[in-house]
PyMOL Python script that loads the backbone (N, CA, C, O; Angstrom):
from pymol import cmd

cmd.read_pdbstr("""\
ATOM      1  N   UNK A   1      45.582  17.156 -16.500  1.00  0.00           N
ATOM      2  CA  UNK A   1      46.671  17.572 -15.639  1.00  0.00           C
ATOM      3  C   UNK A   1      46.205  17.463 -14.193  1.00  0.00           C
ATOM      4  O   UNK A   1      45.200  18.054 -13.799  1.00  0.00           O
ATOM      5  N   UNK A   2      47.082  16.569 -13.284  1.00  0.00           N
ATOM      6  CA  UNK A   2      46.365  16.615 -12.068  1.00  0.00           C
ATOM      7  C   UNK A   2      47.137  18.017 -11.168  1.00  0.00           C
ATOM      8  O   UNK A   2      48.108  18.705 -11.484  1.00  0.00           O
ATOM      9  N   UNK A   3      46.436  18.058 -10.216  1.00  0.00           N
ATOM     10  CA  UNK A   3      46.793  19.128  -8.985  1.00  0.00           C
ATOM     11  C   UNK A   3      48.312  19.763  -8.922  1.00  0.00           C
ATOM     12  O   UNK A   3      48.662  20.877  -9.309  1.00  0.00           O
ATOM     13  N   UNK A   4      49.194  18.621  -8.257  1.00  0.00           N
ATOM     14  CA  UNK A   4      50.661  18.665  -8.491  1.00  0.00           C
ATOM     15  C   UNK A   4      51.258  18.906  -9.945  1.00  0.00           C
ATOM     16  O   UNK A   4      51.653  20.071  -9.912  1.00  0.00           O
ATOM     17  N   UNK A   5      51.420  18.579 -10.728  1.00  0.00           N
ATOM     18  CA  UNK A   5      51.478  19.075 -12.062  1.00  0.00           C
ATOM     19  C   UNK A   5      50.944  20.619 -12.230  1.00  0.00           C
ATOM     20  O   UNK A   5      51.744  21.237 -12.932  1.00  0.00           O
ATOM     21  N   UNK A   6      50.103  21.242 -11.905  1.00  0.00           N
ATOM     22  CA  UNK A   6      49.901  22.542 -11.954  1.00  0.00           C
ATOM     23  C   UNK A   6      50.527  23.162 -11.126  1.00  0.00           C
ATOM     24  O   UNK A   6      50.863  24.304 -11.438  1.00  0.00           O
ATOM     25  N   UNK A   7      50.832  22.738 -10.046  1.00  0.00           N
ATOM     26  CA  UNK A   7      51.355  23.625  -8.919  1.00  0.00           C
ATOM     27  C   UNK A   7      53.020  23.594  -9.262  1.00  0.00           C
ATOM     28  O   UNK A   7      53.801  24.533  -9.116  1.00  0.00           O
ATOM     29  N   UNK A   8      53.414  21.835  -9.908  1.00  0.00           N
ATOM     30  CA  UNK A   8      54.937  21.882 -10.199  1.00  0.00           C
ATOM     31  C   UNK A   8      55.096  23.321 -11.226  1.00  0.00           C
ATOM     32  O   UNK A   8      55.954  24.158 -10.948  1.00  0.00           O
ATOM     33  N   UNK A   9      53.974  23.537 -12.690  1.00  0.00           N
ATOM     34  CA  UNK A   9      54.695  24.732 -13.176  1.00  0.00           C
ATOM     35  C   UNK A   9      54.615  25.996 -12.738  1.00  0.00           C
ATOM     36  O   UNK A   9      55.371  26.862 -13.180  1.00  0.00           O
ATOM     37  N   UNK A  10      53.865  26.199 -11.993  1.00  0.00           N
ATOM     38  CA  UNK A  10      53.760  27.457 -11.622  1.00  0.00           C
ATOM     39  C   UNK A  10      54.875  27.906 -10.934  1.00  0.00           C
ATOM     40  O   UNK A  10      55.214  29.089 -10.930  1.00  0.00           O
ATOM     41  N   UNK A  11      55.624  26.777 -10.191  1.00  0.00           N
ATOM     42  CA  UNK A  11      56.900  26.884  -9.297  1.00  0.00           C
ATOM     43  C   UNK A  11      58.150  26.878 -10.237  1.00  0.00           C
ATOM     44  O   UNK A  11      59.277  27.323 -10.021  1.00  0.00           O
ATOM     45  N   UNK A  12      57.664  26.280 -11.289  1.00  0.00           N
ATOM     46  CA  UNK A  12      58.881  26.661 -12.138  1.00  0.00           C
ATOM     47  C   UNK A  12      58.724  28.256 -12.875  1.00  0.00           C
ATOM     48  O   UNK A  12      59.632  28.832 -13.474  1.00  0.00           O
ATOM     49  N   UNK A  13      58.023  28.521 -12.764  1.00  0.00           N
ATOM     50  CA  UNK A  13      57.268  29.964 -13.649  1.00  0.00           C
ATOM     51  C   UNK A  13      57.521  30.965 -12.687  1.00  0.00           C
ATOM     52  O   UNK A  13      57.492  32.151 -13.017  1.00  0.00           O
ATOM     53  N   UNK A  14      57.728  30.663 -11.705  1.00  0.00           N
ATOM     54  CA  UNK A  14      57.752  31.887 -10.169  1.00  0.00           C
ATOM     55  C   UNK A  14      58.994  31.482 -10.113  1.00  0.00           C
ATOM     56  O   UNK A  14      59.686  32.443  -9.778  1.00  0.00           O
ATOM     57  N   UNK A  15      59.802  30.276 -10.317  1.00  0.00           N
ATOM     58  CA  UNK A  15      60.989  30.626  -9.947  1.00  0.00           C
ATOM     59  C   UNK A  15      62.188  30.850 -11.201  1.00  0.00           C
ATOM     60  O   UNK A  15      63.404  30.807 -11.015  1.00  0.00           O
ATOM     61  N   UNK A  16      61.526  31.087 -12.450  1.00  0.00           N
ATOM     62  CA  UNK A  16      62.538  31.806 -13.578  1.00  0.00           C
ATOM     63  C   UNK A  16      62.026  33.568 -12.885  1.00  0.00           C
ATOM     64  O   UNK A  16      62.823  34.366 -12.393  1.00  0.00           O
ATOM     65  N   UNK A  17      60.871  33.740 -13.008  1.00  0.00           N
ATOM     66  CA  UNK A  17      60.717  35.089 -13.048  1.00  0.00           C
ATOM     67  C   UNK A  17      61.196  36.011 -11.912  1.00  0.00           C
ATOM     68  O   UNK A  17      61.156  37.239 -11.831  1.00  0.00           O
ATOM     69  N   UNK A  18      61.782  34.831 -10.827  1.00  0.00           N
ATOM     70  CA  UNK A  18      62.260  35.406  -9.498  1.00  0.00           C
ATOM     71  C   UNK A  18      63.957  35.095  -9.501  1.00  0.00           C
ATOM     72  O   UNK A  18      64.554  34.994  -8.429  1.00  0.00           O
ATOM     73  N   UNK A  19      64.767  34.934 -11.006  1.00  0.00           N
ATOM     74  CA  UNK A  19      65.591  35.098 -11.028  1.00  0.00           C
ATOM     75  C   UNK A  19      66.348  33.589 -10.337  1.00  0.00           C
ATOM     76  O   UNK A  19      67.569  33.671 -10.201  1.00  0.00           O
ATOM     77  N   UNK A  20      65.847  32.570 -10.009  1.00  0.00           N
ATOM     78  CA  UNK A  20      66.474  31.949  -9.115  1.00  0.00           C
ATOM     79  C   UNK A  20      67.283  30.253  -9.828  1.00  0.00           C
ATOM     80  O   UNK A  20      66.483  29.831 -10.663  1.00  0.00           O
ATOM     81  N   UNK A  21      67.778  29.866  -9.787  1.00  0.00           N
ATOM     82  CA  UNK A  21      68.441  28.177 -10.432  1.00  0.00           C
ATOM     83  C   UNK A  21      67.827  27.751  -9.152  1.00  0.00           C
ATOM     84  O   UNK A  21      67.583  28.263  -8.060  1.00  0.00           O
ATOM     85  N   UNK A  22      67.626  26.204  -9.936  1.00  0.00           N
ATOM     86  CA  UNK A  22      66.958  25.429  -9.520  1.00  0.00           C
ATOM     87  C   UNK A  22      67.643  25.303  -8.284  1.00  0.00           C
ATOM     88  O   UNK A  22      66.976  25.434  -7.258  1.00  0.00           O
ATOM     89  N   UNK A  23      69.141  25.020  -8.182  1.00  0.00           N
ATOM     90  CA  UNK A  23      69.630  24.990  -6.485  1.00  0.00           C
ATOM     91  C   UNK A  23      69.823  26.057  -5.805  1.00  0.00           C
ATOM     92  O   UNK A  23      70.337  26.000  -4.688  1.00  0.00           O
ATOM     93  N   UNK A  24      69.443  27.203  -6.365  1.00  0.00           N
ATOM     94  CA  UNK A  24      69.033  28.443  -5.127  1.00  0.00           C
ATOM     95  C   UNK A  24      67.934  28.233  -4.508  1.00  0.00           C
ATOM     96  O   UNK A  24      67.861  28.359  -3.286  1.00  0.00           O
ATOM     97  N   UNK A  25      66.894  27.874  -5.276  1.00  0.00           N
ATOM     98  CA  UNK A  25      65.833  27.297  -4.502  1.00  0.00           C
ATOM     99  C   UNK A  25      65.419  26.482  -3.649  1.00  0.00           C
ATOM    100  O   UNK A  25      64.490  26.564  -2.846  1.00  0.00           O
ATOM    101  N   UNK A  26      66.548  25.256  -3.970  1.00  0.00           N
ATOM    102  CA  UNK A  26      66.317  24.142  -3.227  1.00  0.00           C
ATOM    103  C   UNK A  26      67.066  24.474  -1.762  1.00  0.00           C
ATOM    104  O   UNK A  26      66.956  23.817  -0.727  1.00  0.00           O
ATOM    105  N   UNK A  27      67.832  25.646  -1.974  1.00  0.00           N
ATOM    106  CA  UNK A  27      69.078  25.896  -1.081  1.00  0.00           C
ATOM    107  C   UNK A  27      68.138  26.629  -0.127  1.00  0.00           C
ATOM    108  O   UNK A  27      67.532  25.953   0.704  1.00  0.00           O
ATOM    109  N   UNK A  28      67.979  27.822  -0.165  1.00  0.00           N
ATOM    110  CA  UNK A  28      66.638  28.318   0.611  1.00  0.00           C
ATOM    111  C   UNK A  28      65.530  28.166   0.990  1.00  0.00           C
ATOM    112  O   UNK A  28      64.952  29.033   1.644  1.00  0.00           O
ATOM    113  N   UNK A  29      64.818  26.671   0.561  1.00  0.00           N
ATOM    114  CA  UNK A  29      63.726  26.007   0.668  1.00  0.00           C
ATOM    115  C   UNK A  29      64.341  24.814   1.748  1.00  0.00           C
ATOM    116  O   UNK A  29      63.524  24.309   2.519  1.00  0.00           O
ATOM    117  N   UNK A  30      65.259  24.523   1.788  1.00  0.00           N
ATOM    118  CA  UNK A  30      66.157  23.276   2.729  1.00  0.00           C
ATOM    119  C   UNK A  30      65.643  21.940   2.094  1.00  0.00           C
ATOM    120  O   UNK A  30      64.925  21.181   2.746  1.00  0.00           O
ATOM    121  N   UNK A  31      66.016  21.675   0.837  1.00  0.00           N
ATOM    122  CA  UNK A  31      65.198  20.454  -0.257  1.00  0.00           C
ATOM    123  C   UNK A  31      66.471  20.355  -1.120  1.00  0.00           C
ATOM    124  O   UNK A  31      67.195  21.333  -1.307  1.00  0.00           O
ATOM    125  N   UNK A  32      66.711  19.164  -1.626  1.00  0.00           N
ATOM    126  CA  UNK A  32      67.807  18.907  -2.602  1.00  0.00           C
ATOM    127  C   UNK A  32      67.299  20.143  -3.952  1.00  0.00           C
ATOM    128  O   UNK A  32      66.383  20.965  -3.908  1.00  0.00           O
ATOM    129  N   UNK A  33      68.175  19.897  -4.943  1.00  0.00           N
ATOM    130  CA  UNK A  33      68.390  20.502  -6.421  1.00  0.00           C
ATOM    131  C   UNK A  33      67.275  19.423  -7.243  1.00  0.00           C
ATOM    132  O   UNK A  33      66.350  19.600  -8.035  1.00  0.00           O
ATOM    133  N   UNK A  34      67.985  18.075  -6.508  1.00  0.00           N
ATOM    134  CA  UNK A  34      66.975  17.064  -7.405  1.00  0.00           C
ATOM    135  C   UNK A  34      65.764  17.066  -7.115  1.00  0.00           C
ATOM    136  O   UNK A  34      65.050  16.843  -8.093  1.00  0.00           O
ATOM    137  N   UNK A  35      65.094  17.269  -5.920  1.00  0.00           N
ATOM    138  CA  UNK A  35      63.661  17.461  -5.844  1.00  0.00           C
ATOM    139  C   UNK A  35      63.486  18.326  -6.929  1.00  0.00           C
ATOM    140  O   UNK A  35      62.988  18.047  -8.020  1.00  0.00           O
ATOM    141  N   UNK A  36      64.002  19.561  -6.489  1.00  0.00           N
ATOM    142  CA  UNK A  36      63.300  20.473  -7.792  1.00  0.00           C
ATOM    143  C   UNK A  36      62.757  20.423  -8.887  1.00  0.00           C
ATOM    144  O   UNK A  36      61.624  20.607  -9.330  1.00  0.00           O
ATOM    145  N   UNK A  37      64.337  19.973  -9.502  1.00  0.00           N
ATOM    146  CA  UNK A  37      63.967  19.407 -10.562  1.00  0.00           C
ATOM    147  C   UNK A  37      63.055  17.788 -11.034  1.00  0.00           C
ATOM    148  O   UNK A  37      62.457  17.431 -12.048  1.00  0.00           O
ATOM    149  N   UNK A  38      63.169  17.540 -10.523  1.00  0.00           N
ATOM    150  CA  UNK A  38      62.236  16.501 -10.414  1.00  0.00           C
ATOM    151  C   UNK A  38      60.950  16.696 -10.700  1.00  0.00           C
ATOM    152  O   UNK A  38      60.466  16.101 -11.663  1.00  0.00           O
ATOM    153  N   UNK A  39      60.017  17.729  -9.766  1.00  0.00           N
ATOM    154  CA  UNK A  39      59.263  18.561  -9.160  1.00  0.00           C
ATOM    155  C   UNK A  39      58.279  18.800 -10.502  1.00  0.00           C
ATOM    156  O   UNK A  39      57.126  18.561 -10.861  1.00  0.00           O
ATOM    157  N   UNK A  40      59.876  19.621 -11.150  1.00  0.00           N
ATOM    158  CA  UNK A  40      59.475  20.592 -12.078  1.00  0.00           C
ATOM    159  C   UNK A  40      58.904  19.694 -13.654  1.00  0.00           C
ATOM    160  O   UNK A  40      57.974  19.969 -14.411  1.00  0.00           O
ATOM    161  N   UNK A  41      59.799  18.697 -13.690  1.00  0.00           N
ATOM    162  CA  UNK A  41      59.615  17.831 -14.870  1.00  0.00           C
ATOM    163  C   UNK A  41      58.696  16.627 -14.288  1.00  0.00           C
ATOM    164  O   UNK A  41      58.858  15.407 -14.317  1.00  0.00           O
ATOM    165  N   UNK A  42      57.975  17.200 -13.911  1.00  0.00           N
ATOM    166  CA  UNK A  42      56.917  15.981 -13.408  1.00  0.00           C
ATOM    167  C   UNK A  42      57.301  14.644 -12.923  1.00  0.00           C
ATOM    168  O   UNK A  42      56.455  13.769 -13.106  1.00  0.00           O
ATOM    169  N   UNK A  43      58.204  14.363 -12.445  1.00  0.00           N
ATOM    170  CA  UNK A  43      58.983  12.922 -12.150  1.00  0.00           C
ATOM    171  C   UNK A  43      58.771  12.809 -11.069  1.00  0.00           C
ATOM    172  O   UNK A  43      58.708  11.646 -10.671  1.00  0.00           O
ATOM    173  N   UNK A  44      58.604  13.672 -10.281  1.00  0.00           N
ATOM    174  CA  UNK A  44      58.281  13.111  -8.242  1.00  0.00           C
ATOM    175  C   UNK A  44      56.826  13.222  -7.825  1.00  0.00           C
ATOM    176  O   UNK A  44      56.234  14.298  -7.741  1.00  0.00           O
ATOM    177  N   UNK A  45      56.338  12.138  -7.592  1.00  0.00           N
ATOM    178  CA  UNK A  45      55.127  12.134  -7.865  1.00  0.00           C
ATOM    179  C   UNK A  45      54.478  12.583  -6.270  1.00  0.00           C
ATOM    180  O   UNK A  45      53.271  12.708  -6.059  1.00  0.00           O
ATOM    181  N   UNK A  46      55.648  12.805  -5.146  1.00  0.00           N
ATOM    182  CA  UNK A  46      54.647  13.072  -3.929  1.00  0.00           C
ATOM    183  C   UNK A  46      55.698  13.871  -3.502  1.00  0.00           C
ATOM    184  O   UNK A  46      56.799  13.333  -3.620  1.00  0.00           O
ATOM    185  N   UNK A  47      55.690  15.159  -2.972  1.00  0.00           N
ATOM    186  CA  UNK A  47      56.653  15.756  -2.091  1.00  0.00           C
ATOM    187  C   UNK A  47      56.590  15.554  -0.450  1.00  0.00           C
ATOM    188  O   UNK A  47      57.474  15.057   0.248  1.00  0.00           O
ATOM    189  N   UNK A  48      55.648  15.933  -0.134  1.00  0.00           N
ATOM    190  CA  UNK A  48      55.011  16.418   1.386  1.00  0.00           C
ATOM    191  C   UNK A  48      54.458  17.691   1.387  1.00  0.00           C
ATOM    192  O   UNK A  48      54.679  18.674   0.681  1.00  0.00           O
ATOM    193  N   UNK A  49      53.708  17.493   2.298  1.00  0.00           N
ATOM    194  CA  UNK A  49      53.101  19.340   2.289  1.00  0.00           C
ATOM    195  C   UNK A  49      54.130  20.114   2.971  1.00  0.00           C
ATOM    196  O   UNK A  49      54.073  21.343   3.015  1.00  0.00           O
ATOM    197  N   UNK A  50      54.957  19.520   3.440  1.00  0.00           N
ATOM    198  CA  UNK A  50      56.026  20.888   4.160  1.00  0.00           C
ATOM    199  C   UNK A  50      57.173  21.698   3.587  1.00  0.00           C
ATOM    200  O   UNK A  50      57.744  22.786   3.517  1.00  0.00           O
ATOM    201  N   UNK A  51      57.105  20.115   3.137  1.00  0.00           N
ATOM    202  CA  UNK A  51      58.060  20.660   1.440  1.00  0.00           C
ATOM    203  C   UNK A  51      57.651  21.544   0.635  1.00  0.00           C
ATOM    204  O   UNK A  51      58.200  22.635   0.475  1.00  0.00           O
ATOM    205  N   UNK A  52      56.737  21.186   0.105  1.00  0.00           N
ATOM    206  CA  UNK A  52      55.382  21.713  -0.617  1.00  0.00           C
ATOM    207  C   UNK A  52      55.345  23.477  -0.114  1.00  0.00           C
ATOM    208  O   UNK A  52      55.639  24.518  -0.702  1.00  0.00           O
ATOM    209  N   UNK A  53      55.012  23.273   0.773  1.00  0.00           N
ATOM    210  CA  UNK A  53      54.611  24.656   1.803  1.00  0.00           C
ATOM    211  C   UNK A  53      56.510  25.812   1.236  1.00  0.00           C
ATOM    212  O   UNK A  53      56.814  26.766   0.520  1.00  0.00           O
ATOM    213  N   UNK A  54      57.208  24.786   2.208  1.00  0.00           N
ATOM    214  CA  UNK A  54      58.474  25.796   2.056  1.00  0.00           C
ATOM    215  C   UNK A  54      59.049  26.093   0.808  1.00  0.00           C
ATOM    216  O   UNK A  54      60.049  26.809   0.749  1.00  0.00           O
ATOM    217  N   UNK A  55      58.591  25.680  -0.068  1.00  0.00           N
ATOM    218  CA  UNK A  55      59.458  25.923  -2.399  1.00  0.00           C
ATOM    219  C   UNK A  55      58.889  26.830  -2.094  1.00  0.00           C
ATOM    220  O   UNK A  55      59.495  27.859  -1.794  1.00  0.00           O
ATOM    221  N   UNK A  56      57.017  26.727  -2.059  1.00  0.00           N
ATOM    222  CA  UNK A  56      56.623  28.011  -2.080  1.00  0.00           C
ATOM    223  C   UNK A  56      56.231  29.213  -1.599  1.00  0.00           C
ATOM    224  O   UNK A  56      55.658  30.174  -2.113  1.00  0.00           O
ATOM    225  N   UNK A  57      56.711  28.946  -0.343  1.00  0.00           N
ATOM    226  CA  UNK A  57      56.750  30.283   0.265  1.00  0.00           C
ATOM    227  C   UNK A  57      58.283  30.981  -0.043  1.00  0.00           C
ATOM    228  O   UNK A  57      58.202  32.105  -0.540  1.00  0.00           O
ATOM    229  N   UNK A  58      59.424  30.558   0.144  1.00  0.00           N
ATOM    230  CA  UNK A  58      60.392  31.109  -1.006  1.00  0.00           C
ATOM    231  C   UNK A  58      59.910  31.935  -2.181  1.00  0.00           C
ATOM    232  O   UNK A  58      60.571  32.969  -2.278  1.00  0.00           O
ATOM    233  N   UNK A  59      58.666  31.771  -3.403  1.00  0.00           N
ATOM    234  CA  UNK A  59      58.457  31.771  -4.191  1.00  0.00           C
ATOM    235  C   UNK A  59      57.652  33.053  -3.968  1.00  0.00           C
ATOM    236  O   UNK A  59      57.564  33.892  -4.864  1.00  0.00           O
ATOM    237  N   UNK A  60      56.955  33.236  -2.556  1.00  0.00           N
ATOM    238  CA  UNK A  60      56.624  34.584  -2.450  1.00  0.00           C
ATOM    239  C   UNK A  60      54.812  33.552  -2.623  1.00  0.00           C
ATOM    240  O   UNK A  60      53.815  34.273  -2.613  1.00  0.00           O
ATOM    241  N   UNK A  61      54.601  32.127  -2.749  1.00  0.00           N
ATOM    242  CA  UNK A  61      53.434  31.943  -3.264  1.00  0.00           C
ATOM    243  C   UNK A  61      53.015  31.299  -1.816  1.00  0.00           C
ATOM    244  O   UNK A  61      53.775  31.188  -0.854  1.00  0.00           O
ATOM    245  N   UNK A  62      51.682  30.910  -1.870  1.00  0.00           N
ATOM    246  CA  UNK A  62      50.726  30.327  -0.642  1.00  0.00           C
ATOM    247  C   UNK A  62      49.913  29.365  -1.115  1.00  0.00           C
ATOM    248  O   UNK A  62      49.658  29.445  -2.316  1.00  0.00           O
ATOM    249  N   UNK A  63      49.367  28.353  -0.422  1.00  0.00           N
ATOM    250  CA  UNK A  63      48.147  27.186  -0.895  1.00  0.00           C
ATOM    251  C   UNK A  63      47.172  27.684  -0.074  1.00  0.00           C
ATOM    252  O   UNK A  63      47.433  28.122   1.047  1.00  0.00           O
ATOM    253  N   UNK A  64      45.602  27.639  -0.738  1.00  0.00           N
ATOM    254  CA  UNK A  64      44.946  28.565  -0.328  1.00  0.00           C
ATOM    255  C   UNK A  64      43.349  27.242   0.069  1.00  0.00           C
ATOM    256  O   UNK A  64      43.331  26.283  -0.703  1.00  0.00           O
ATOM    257  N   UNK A  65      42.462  27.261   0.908  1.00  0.00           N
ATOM    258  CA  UNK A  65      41.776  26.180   1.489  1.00  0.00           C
ATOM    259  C   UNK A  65      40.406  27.001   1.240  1.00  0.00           C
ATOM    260  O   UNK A  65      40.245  28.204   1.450  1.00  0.00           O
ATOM    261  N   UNK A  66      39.841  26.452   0.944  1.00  0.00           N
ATOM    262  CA  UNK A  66      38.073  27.334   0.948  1.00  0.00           C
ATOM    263  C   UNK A  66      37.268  26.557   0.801  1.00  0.00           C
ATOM    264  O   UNK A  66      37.727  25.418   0.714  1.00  0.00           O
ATOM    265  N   UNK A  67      35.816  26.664   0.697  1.00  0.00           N
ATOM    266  CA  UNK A  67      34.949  25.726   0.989  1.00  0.00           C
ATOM    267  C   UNK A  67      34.839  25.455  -0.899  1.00  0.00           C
ATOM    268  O   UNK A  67      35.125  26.062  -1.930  1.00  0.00           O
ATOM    269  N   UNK A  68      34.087  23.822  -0.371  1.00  0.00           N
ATOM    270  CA  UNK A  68      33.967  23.653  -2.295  1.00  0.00           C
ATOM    271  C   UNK A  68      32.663  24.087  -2.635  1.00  0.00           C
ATOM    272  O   UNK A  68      31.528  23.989  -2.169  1.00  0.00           O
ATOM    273  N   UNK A  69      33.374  24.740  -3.873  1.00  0.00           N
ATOM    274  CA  UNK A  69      31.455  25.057  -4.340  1.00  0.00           C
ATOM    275  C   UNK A  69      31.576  24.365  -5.903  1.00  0.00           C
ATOM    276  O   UNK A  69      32.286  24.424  -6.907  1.00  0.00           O
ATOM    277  N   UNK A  70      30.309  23.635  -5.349  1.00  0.00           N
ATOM    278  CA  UNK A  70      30.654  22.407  -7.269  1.00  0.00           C
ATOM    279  C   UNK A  70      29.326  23.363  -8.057  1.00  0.00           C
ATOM    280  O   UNK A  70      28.611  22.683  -8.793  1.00  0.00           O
ATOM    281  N   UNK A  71      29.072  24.419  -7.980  1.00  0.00           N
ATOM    282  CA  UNK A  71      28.258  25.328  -8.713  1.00  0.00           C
ATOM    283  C   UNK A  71      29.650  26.265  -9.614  1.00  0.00           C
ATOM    284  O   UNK A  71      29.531  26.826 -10.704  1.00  0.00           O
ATOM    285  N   UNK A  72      30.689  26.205  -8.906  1.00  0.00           N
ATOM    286  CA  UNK A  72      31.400  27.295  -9.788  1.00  0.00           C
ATOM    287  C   UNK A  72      31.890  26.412 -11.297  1.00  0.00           C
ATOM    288  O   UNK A  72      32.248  25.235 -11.259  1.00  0.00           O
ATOM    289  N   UNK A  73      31.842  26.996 -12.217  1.00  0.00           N
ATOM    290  CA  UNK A  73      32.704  26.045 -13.573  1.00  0.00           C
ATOM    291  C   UNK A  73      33.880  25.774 -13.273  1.00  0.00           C
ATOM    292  O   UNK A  73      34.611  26.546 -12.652  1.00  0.00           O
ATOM    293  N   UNK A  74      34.139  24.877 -13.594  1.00  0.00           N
ATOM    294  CA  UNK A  74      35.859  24.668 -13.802  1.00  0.00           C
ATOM    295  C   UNK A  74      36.322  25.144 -14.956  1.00  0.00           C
ATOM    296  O   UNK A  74      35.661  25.737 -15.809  1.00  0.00           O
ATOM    297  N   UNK A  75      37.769  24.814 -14.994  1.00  0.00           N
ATOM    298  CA  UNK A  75      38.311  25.404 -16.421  1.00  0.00           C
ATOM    299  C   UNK A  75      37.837  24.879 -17.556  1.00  0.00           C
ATOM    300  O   UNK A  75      37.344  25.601 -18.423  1.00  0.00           O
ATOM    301  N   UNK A  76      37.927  23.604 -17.678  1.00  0.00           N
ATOM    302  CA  UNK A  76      37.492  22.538 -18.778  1.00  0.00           C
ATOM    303  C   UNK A  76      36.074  22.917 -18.900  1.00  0.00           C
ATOM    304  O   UNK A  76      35.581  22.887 -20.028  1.00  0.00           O
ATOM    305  N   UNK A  77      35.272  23.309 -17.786  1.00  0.00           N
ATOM    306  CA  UNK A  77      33.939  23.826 -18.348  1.00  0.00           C
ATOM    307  C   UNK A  77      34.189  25.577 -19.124  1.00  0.00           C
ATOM    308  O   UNK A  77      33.405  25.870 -20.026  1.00  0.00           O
ATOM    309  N   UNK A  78      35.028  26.392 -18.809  1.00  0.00           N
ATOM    310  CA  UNK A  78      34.900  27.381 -19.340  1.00  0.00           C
ATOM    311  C   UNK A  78      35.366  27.575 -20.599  1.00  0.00           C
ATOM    312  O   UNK A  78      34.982  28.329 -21.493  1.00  0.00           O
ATOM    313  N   UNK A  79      36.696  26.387 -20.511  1.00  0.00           N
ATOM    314  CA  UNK A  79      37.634  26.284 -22.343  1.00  0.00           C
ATOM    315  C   UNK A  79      36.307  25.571 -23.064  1.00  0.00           C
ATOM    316  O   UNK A  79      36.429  25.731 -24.278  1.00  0.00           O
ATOM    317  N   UNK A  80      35.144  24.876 -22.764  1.00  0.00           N
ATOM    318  CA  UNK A  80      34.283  24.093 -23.499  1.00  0.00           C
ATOM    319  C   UNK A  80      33.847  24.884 -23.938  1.00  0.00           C
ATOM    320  O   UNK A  80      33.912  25.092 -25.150  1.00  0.00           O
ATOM    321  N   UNK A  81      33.157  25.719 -23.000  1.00  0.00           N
ATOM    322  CA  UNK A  81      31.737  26.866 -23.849  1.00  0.00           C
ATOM    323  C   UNK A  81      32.814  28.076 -24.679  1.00  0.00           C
ATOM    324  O   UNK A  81      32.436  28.937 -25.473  1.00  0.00           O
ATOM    325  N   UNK A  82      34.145  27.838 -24.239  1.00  0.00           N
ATOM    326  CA  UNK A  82      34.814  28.922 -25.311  1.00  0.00           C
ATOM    327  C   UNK A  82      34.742  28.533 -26.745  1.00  0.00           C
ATOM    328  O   UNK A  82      34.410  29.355 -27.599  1.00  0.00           O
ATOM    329  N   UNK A  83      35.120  26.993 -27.102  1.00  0.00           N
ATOM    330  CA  UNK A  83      35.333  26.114 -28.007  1.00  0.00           C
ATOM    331  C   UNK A  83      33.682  26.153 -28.620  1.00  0.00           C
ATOM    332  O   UNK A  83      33.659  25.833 -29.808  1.00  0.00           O
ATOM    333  N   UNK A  84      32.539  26.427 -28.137  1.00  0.00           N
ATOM    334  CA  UNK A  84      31.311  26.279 -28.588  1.00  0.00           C
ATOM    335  C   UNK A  84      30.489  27.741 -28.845  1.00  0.00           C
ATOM    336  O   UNK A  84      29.370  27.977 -29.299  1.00  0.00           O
ATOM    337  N   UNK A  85      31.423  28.486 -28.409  1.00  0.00           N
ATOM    338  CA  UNK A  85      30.978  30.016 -29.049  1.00  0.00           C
ATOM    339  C   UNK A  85      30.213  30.758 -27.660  1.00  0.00           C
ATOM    340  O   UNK A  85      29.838  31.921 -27.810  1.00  0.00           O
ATOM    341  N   UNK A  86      30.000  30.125 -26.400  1.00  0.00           N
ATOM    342  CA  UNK A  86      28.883  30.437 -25.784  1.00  0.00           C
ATOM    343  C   UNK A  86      29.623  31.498 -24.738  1.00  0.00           C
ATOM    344  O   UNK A  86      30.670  31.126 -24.208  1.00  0.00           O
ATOM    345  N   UNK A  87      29.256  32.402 -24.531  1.00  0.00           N
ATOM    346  CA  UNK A  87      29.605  33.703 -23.634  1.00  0.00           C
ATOM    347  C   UNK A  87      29.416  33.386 -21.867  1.00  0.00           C
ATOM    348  O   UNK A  87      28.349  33.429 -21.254  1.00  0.00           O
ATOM    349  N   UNK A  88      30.166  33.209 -21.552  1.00  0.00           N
ATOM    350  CA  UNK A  88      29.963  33.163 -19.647  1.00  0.00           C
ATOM    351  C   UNK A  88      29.719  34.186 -19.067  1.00  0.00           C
ATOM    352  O   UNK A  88      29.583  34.184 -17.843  1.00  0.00           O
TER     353      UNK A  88
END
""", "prot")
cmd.dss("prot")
cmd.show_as("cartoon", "prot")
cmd.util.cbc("prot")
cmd.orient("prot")
């Protein structure tokens, strides 16, 4: 799953649980219905970051910048050692 793909469900996941249709969102975000959906079913493969920025701040959510640390596991490293019995 790349980047966008995670961020598309989470925006769909924040925006059932925030009560909202897909064109309330798009309506208060200033973005078509079809982005959304689009968005949401993985079909738009680039928004913009401003776009990007405004779904989810509607959503009550933020994109967050920090330094990389390639010492921390990733997920796929933590579902591995789950799958192999090994305790983190």
């Amino acid at each position: 799953m790349n980047d966008l793909d995670h961020i598309a469900q989470l925006i769909a996941v924040h925006r059932k649980r925030s009560r909202l249709t897909q064109h309330e969102l798009a309506s208060r975000a200033g973005v078509s219905r079809l982005l959304i959906a689009k968005l949401e079913t993985g079909r738009y493969p680039e928004i913009g970051f401003t776009r990007l920025l405004r779904i989810l701040h509607v959503l009550g959510l933020d994109l967050r910048i920090t330094a990389l640390n390639l010492s921390r596991p990733t997920l796929e490293d933590l579902q591995a050692e789950n799958l192999n019995g090994e305790v983190s």
